[in-house]
C-alpha positions, 0 to 999 in steps of 0.5 A, a space after each residue: 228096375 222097381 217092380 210095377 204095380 199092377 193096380 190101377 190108379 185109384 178112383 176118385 169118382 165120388 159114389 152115388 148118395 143112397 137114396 136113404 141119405 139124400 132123402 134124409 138130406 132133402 127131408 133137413 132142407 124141407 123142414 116148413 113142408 111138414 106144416 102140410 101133413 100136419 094141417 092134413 092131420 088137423 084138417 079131419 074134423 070126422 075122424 077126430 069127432 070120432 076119435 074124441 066120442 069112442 073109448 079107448 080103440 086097441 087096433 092096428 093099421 097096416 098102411 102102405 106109402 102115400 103120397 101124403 102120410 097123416 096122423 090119419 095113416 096110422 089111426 084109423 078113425 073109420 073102421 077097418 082095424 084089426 078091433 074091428 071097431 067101426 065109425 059113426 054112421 051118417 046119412 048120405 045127404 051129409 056124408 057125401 057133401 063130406 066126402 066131396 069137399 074132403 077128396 078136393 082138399 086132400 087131393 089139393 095138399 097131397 098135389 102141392 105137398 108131392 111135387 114141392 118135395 120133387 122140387 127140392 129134390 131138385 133143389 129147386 124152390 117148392 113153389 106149393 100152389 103151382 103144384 096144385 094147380 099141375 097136379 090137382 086133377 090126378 090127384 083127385 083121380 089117385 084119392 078115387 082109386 084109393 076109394 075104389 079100392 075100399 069099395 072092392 073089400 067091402 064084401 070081405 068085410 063079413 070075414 073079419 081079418 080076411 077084408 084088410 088084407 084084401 085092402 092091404 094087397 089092393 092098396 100094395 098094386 097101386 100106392 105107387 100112384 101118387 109118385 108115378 103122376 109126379 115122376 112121369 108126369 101121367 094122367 091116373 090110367 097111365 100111372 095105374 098101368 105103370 104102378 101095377 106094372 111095378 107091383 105086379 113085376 115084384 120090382 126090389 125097389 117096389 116091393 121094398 119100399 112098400 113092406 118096410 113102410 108097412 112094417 114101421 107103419 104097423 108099428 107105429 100105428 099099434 103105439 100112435 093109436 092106444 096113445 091117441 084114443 087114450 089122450 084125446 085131444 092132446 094125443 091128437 095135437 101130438 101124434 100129427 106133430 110126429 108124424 109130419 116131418 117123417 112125411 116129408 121123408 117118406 115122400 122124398 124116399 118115394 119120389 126117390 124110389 120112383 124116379 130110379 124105377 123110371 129111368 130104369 136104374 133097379 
């Protein structure tokens, strides 16, 4: 009598996509997304004036996911970088009409942009301007609580080095935001108490997204902005063309991470 053999039949279940790959995949079938970092990028006349009016700017930016990655994410034109070289000053009666058209057209493109790429990840046609009517509003309230954020560090701001990483550690506890109002469709408090939840539970998947993206970021962001302070205007063109469809793959990760982390599979 032949021996038996004690192996099971062999498994033709067909393994789960890691999230790196299928976001790779979804980044391929959303390529027009990209045009929406890119006008993002374009669309930010005070940070590229004060780009085009300083010398050449040697800092670094540590920056965090969001659910709208800008050549803006890893140039900062406003401030608060390692050179601690600041930006233009601007009275209120000009800024503050500024900073509320600029949060409302913001917070429109990360809305729509968040939720196409969650629709292709769904394979479903990224229907852009429906996704701004149903996430606008939060939002608004995510780009405010980033805001909040930078108000909370200013006092840090007279010991140097000392107030970015007080903006990086504000920033870790809540740059899930923007995912969570998408995957759970939640208003901002709700998100806010579940993101902080996530940060606060150093959750792998949590924590892991958000020092990789600030490692290649910091990277990133040492080369983009010699090369965009040292070209001008041209640098500007480049650097937002580069980085616009690695955007869409940071959000196709994100909404990734996110959703794995609310039906809780990490």
């Amino acid at each position: 009598m032949a021996p038996q053999s004690n192996s099971g039949p062999a498994d033709s279940s067909p393994r789960p996509e890691s999230t790196f790959a299928r976001a790779t995949e979804t980044t391929l079938q959303s390529l027009p997304l990209a045009v929406v970092p890119l006008l993002a990028s374009l669309l930010s006349p005070a940070k590229i004036a004060t780009v085009l009016s300083k010398p050449i700017d040697g800092g670094v930016s540590f920056p965090v996911p969001s659910g709208l990655p800008t050549l803006w994410s890893f140039v900062q034109a406003n401030g608060l970088t390692v050179s601690g070289s600041g930006g233009a000053g601007l009275s209120p009666f000009v800024w503050l009409p500024l900073f509320a058209v600029g949060l409302l057209i913001a917070s429109a493109l990360e809305a729509g942009f968040v939720g196409a790429v969650a629709n292709r990840l769904d394979g479903e046609s990224a229907d852009f301007l429906t996704n701004v009517t149903r996430y606008g509003r939060r939002m608004i309230g995510v780009n405010l609580v980033r805001f909040a954020v930078v108000l909370l560090a200013l006092p840090f701001i007279v010991f140097g080095p000392l107030a970015i990483l007080v903006v990086v550690g504000l920033e870790y506890l809540v740059y899930g935001l923007p995912f969570v109002v998408v995957v759970e469709r939640v208003g901002v408090v709700e998100g806010l108490s579940q993101t902080t939840s996530y940060a606060l539970s150093a959750s792998p998947e949590y924590v892991g997204f958000g020092v990789a993206y600030l490692i290649v970021g910091a990277v990133t962001s040492f080369v983009l902005t010699g090369f965009v302070y040292g070209t001008g205007i041209v640098g500007i063109l480049v650097g937002s063309v580069l980085v616009a469809v690695p955007a869409v793959f940071v959000v196709a990760y994100g909404l990734l991470v996110f959703r794995a982390l609310a039906a809780g599979e990490v």
